[in-house]
Wavefront OBJ file of the C-alpha trace (Angstrom):
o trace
v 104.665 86.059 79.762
v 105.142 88.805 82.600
v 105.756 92.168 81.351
v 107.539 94.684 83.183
v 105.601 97.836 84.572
v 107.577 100.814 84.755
v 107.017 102.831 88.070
v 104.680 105.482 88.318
v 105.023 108.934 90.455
v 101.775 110.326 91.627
v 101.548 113.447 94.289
v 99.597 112.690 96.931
v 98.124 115.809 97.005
v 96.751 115.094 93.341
v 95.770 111.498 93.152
v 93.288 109.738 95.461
v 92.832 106.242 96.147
v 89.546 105.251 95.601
v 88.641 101.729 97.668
v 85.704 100.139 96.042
v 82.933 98.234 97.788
v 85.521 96.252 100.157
v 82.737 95.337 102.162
v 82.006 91.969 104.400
v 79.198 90.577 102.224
v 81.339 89.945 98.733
v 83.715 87.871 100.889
v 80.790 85.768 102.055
v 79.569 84.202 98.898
v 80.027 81.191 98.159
v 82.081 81.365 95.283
v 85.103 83.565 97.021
v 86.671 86.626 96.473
v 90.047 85.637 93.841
v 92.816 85.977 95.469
v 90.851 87.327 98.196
v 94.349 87.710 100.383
v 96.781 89.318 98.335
v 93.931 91.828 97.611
v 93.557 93.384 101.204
v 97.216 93.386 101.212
v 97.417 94.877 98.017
v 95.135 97.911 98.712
v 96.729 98.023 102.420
v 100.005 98.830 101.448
v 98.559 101.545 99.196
v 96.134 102.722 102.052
v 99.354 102.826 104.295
v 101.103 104.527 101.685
v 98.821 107.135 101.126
v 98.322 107.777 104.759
v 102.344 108.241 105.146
v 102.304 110.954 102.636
v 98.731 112.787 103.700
v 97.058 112.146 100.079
v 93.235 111.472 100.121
v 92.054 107.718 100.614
v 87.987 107.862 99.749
v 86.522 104.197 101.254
v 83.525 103.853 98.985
v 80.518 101.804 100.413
v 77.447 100.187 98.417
v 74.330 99.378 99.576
v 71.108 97.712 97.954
v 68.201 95.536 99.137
v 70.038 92.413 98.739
v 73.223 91.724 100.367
v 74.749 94.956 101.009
v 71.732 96.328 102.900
v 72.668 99.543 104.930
v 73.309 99.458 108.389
v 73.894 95.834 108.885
v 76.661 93.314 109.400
v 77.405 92.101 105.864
v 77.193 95.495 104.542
v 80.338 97.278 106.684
v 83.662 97.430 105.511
v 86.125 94.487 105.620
v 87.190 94.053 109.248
v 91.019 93.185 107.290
v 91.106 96.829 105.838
v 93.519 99.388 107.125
v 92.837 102.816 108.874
v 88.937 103.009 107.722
v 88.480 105.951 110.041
v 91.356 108.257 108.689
v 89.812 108.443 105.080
v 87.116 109.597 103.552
v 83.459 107.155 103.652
v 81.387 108.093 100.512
v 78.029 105.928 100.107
v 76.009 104.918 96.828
v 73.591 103.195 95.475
v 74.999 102.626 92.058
v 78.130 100.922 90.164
v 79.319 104.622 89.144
v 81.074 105.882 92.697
v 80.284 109.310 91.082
v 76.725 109.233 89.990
v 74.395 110.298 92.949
v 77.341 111.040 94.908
v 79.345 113.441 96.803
v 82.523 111.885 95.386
v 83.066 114.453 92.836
v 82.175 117.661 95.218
v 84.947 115.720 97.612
v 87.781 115.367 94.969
v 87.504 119.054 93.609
v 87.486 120.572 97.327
v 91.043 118.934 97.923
v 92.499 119.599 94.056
v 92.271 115.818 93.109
v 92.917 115.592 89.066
v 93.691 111.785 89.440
v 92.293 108.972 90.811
v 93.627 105.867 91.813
v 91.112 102.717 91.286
v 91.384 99.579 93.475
v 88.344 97.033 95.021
v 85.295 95.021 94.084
v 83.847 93.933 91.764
v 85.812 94.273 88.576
v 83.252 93.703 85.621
v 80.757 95.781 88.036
v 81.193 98.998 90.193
v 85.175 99.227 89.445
v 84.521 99.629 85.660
v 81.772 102.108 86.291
v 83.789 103.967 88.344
v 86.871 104.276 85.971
v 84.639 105.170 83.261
v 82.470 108.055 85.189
v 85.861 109.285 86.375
v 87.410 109.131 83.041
v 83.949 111.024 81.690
v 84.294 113.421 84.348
v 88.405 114.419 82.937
v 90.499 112.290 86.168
v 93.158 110.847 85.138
v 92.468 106.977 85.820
v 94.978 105.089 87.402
v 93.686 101.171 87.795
v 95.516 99.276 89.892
v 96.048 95.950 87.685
v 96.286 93.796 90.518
v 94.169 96.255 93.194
v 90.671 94.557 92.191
v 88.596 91.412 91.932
v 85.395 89.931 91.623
v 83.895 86.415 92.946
v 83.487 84.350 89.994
v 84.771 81.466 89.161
v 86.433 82.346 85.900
v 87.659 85.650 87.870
v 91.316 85.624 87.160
v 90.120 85.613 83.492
v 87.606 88.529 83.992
v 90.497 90.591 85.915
v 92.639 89.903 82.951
v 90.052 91.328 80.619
v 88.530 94.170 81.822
v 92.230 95.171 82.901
v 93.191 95.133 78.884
v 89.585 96.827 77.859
v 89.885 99.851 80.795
v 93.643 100.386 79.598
v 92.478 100.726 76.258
v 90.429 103.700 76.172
v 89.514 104.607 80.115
v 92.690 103.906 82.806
v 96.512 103.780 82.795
v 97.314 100.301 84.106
v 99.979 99.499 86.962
v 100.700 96.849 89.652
v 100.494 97.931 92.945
v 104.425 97.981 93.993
v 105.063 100.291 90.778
v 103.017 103.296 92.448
v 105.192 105.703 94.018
v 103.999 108.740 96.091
v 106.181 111.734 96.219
v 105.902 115.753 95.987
l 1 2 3 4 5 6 7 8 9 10 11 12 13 14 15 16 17 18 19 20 21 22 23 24 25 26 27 28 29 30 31 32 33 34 35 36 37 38 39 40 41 42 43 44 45 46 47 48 49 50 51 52 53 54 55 56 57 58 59 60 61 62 63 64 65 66 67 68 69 70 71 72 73 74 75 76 77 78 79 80 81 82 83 84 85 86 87 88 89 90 91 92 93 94 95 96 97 98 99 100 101 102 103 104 105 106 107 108 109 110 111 112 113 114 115 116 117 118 119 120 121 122 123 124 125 126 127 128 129 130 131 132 133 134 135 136 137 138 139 140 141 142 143 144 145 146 147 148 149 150 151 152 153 154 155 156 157 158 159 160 161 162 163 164 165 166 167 168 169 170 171 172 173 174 175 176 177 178 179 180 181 182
């Protein structure tokens, strides 16, 4: 059964979207990215939204010694995602986008209390980042239908950690039931 989202109003000079680990690599495997479409467009018509408004769009990038190693091919951003060069790039080396990070130092210099979550991978660096942000006292907004993962049970795995984040760490909404205004 669908249930109805009510919309949400965030000020873009308050909330930033945070874009998770959209990088070539994860679309590569061989097991594919769920719904690997409707994701880029999801989290490009909040990257275009965003931009409209000026409010903060932080591109976060991972890198390790396995397939997201710096500096090379598979490790760049999606070539699909919008406007990569008028946001903000932050690197890191773990699933937490704040730990080891400038992320936090980049939020408080532009008076960000709330963060909006979308990207890869959901059981990984998108619930590690929605709990260090919740730790850190954002408000966490998760973007129910803003993330994925590769596996092949992923649309169950979205499903779950979207109910378990809600519970305790994120406000859950779809992407068409964020609204930016002052």
């Amino acid at each position: 059964m669908a249930r109805t989202t009510p919309n949400l109003y965030l000020d873009p000079r308050k909330a930033a979207l945070l874009v998770i680990d959209v990088q070539r690599a994860l679309f590569s495997r061989r097991t594919p990215i769920h719904e690997a479409e409707q994701l880029l467009s999801n989290i490009n018509s909040l990257i275009d939204r965003w931009h409209q408004e000026g409010g903060l769009v932080v591109y976060i990038q991972h890198s390790n010694n396995k397939m997201l190693v710096k500096d090379t091919p598979d490790w760049e951003i999606h070539p699909d995602l919008k406007k990569i060069n008028s946001g903000v790039l932050v690197h890191k080396l773990h699933g937490n986008a704040f730990e080891k990070t400038n992320l936090m130092d980049i939020l408080e210099s532009k008076g960000i209390e709330e963060v909006v979550v979308t990207g890869l991978v959901t059981q990984g660096c998108v619930r590690a980042t929605c709990i260090g942000a919740h730790k850190l006292g954002y408000r966490v907004i998760l973007v129910e239908d803003g993330h994925s993962n590769y596996r092949k049970d992923a649309d169950k795995i979205v499903e779950d950690w979207n109910q378990k984040l809600s519970q305790e760490y994120a406000e859950l909404i779809t992407t068409d039931s964020i609204i930016l205004r002052e």
